[in-house]
C-alpha positions in Angstrom: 78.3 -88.1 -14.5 80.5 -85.0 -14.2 81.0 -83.4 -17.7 84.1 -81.6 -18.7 83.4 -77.5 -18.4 83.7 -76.9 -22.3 80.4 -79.1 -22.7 78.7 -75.6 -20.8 80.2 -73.5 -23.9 78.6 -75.8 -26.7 74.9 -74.8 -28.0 72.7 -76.6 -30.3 70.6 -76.1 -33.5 67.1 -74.8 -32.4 65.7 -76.2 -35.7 66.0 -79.7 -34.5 63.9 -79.1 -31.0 61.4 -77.4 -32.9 60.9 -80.2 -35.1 60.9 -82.6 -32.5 58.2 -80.5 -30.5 56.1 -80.4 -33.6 56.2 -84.3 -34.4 55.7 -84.9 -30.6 52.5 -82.6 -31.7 51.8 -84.8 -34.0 51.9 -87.9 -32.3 49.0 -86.4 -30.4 47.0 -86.3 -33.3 47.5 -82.8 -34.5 48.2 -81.8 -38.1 51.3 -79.6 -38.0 52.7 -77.8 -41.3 56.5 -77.8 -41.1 58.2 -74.6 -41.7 60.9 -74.9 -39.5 63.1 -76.9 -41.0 66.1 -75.8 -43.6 65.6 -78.8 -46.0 64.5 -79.3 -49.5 61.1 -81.2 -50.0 62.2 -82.1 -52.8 64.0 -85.8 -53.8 67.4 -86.3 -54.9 67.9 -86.4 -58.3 67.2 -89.7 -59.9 70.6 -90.2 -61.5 72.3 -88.9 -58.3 70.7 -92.2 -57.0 71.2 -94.4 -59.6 74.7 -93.2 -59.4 74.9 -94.5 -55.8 73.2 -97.3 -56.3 75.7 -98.6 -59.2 79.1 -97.7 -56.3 77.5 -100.1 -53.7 76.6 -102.5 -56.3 80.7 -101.9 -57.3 82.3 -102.3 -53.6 82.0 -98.5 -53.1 81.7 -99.6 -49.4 85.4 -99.5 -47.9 87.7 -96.6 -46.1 88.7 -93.7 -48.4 91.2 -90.6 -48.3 90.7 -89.0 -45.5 90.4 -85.5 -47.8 88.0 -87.0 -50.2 88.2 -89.3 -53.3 90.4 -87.7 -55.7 87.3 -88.0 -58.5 85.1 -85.8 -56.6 88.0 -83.4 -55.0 88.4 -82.6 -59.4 85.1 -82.4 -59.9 84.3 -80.2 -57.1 87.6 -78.1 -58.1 86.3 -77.7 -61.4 82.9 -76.7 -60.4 83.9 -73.7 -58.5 86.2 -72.7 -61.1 83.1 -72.7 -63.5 81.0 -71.4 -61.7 82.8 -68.7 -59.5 85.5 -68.0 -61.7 87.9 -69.5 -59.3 91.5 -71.4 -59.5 90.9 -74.0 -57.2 93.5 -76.4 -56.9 92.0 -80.1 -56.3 94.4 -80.7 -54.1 93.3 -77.7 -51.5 89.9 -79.2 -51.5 88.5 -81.6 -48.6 85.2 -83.3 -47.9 83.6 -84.1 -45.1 80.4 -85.5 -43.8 78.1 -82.6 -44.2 79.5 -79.1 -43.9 79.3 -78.7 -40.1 82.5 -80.4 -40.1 84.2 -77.5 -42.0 83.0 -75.2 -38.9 84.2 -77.0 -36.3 87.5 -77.9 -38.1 88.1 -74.3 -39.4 87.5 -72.7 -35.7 89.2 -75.5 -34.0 92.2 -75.1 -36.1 92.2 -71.4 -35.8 90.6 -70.2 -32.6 91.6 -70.7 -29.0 91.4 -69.2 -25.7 91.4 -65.5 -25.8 91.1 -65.2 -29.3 88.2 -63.7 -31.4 85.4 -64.9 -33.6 83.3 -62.5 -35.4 80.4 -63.9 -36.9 76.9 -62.7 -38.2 73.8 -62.0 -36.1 71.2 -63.4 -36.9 73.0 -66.4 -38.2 74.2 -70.1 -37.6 74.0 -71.1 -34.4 77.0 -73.4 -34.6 79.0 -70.4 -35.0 78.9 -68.9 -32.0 78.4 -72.7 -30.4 81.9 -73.6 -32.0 83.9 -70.5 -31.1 82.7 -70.8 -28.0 83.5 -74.4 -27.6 87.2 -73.6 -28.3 87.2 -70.7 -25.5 87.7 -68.6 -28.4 85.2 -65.2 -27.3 82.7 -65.0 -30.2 81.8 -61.2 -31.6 78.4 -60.8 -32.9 78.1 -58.5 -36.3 74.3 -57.2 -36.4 72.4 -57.8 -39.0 69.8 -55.3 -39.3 66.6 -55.2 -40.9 67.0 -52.0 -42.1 70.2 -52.6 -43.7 68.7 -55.4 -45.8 70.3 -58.0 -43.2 73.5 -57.0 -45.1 76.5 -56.8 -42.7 77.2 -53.0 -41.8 80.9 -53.1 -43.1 82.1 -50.1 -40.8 81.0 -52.0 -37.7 83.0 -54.8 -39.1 86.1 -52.5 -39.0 85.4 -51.5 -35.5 84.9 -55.3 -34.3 88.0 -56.3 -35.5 90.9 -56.3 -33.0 94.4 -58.0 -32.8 92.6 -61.1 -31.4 90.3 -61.4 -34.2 91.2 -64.7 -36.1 88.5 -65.2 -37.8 85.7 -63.4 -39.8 82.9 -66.1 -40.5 79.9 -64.5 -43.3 77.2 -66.9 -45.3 75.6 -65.5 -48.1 73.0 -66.0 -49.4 72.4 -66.1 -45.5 70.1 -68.5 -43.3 68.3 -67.2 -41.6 67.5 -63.9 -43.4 67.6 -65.3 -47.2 69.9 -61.9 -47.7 72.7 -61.7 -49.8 75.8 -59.9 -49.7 76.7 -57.3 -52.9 80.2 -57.3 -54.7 80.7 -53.5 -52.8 80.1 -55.8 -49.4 82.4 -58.5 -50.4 84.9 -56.3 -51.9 85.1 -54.0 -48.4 85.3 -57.3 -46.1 88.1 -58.4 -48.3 89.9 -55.3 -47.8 89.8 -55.3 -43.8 90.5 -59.2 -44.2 94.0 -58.1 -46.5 94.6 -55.2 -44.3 94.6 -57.0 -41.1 95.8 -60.2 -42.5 92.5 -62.1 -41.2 90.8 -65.4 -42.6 87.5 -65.7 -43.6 85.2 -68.2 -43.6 82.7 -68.0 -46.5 79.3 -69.9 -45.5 78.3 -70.4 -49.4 75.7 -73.7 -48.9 73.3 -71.3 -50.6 75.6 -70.4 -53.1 73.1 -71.7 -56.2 69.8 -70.5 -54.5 69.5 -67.0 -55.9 66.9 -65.4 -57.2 67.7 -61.4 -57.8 71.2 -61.3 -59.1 74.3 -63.4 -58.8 76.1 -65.2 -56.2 79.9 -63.9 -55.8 82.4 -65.9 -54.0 84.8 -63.6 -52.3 87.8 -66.0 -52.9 87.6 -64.9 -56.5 88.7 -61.3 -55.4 92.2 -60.5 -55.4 94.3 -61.2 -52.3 91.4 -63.5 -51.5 91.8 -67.2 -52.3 94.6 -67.8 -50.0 92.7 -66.4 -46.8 89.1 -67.8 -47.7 87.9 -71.2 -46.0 85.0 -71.8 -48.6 82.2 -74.3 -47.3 79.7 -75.6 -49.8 78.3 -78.6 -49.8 75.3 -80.8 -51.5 72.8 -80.9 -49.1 70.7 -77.8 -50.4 71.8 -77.3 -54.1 70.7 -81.3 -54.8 68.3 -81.8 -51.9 71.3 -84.3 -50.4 70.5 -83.6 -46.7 70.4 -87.0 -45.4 73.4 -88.1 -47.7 75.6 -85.6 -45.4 78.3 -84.0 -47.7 79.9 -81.0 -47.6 83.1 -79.5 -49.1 85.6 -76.7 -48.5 88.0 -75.2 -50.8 91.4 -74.2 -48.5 94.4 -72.1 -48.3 97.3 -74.5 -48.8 98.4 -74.0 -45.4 95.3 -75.2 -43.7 94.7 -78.9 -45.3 97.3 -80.4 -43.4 95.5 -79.2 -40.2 92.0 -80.4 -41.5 93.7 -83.4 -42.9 95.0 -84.4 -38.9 91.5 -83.1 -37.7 89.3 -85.5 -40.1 91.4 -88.4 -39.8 91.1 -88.0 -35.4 87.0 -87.4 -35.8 85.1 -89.1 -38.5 88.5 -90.8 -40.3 86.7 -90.4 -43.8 83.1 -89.5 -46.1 81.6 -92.5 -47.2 82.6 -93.4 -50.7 80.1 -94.3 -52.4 77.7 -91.7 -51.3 80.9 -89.3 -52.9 80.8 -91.4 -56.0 77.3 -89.9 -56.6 78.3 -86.7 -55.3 80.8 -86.6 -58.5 77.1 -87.3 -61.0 75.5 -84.9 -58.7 78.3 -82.1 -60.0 78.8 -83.4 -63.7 76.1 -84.8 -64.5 72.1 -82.8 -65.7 71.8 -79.9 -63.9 67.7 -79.8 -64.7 66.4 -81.1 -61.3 68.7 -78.0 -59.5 67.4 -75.5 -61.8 63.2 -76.3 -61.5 63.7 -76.8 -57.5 65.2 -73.4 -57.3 62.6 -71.6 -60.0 59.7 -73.5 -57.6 61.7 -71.3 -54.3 61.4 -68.4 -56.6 57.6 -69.4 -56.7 56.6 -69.8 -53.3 58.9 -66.8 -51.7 56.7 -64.8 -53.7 53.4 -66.6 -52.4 54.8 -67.0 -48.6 56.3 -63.2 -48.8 52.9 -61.4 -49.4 51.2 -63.9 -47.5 53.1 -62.8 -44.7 53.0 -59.3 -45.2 49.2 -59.7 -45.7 49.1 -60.8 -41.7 48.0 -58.1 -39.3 51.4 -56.7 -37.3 53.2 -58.6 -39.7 56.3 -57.4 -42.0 58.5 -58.9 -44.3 61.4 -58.6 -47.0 61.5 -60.1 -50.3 64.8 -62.6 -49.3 67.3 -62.5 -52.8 68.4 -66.6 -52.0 68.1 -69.4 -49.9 64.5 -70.6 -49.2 63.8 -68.4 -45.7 61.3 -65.7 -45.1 62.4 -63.7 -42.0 59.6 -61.4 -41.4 59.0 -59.1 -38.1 55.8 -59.8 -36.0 56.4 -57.3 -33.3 52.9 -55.9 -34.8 51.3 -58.3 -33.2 52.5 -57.8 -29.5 54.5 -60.6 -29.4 58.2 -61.7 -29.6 59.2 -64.3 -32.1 59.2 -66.9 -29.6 55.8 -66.7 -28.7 54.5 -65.8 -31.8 56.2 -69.4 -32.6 54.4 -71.1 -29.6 51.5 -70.0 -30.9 51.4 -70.9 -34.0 52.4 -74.3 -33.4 50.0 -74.9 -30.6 47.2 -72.5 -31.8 47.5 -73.4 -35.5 49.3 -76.5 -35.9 51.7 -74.3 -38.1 55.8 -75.2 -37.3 58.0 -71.9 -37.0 61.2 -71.2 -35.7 61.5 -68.3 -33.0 64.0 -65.7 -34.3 66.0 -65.8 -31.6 67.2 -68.9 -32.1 69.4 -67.4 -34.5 71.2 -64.7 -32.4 70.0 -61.6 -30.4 69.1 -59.6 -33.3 66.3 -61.7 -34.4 63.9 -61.6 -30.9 61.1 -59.7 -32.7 61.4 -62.2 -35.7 60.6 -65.6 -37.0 62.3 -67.8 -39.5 60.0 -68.9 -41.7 61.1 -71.9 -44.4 59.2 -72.0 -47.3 61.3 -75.8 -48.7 57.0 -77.1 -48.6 54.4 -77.4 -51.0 52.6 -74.7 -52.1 49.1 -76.0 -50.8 50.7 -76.2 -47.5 51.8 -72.6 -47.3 49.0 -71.5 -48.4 47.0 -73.3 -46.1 50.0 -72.4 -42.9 49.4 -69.0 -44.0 45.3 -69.1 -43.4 46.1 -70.9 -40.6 48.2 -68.0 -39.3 45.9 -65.5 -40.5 43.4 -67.5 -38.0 45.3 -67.5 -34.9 46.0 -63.6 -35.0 42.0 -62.9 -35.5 42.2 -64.4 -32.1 43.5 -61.7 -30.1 43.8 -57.8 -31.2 47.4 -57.2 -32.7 49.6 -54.8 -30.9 
């Protein structure tokens, strides 16, 4: 079957294939510790699913607003507000099914052939995949160890060109669990303003920090009209499979997401958006013990890691990723991945399946059990006393 040309342009998320690979592993016999997937192993919250439970039991099962029930569009509204010190207008909020959406709707509805992308490297993949779907010609922004995986701001400056029509961040960031400071945010708003640029702020990490606070750049002045913020519930309330995200708009982009939901998925399923709404208002207790166990096991994964001979790592501030360097050992992320999994039944992601920046890395997810990162650690720890590092 001949495919249209675009299809070459589109990439995929690594995480997935690696996953696969490991339960294909599995199937085999072998016991594999998962570490390479970015998903709470924790439940949803019991009243979250009571909530849902009670809207299909009501005839929560029928076509809604394309842009979301107007219920949860107020009670997302007034979450942000809360919580970010934002003005969000209900009306300038959409939902979609799972924040992907918001990527490919906020690129699509921006980006074309010849324009520019800028996004963060390491990062997303679908970022680049997306811009690149559009023709748009997506601009990498390094990431460096060395800079804390905080975005150099006067290489931003320098990226930026009249073609540039969009500046995508996400902090706290996957994969590098590094978050951006108010000085960071406050100098990418400036060259947004100056240059008259939207930004989309990646914020699904938004309540996962652990070393200061999370600051949403649309609460900076000159900001709210030119920020695209995605959230969503899939990491804050261990919601993955539930598949809802959010974004807060500039007025003049929810008719163009309005046109593009209603032409792809039509609408978000209403009753799983029903307990989205107790998700947001209702105890907040299961979101704040999952997020002081992260805080917990970054500190036993992190010097686990940096216990491991050729092995480096920084202490991430949010999200639940470790994103050490094994170029100590002699070997690139990749194949330190490969042999892990197939050496020591232990699942990691190669870092450059995150971008070019991350070849001498490995994403590392600690959203497991303590016992099993302790024990994926020994395992690691066994596999490098197999061969002399360096």
């Amino acid at each position: 079957m001949r495919m249209a040309e675009r299809m070459r342009d589109l990439g995929t998320e690594t995480a997935f294939e690696a996953a696969a690979r490991a339960k294909a592993l599995e199937a085999t016999g072998v016991d594999v510790i998962h570490l390479e997937i970015g998903e709470p192993d924790f439940d949803t919250p019991v009243n979250v699913r009571e909530a849902a439970k009670r809207a299909l039991d009501a005839g929560w099962t029928h076509y809604g607003p394309a842009l979301g029930l107007p219920a949860l569009r107020e009670a997302i509204a007034a979450d942000l507000n809360a919580r970010r010190g934002l003005a969000v207008d209900p009306a300038n909020v959409v939902v979609t099914p799972g924040a992907k959406p918001i990527m490919h709707y906020a690129i699509t509805a921006l980006a074309g052939p010849g324009d520019e992308v800028i996004y963060p490297d390491p990062g997303f993949p679908i970022y680049e995949s997306m811009a690149s779907f559009v023709g748009a010609r997506p601009v990498p922004i390094a990431l460096s160890e060395a800079h804390g995986f905080r975005l150099d701001v006067d290489e931003l400056r320098s990226l930026v060109t009249d073609r540039t029509r969009l500046i995508i961040f996400n902090s706290p960031a996957n994969p590098t669990g590094g978050v951006l400071s108010r000085a960071d945010l406050e100098a990418i708003a400036a060259i947004a303003i100056e240059r008259d640029i939207p930004v989309l702020a990646d914020e699904i990490y938004g309540r996962i920090v652990y070393d200061g606070e999370h600051i949403s750049i649309a609460s900076l002045p000159g900001m709210a009209e030119r920020t695209i913020l995605l959230d969503g519930f899939s990491k804050t309330f261990a919601m993955t499979g539930w598949r809802l995200g959010f974004a807060a708009l500039p007025p003049a982009l929810v008719p163009a997401f309005s046109r593009l939901i209603i032409n792809s998925v039509s609408c978000t399923s209403a009753f799983s958006q029903i307990a989205a709404v107790e998700a947001l208002t209702g105890p907040q207790d299961a979101v704040d013990a999952m997020v002081e166990e992260f805080r917990v096991r970054r500190s036993l994964i992190v010097e686990g890691l940096n216990a491991l001979p050729g092995v480096r790592c920084q202490l991430p501030s949010g999200a639940f990723y470790a994103f050490p360097n094994v170029s100590g050992t002699g070997m690139t992320g990749t194949e330190f991945a490969d042999r892990m999994l197939y050496e020591g039944g232990v699942s990691v992601l190669g870092g450059s399946a995150f971008g070019r920046v991350g070849v001498d890395h490995v994403r590392v997810s600690y959203a497991n059990s303590q016992a099993n990162l302790r024990r994926a650690l020994e395992r690691m720890a066994e596999v490098l006393s197999k061969t002399p590092v360096g």
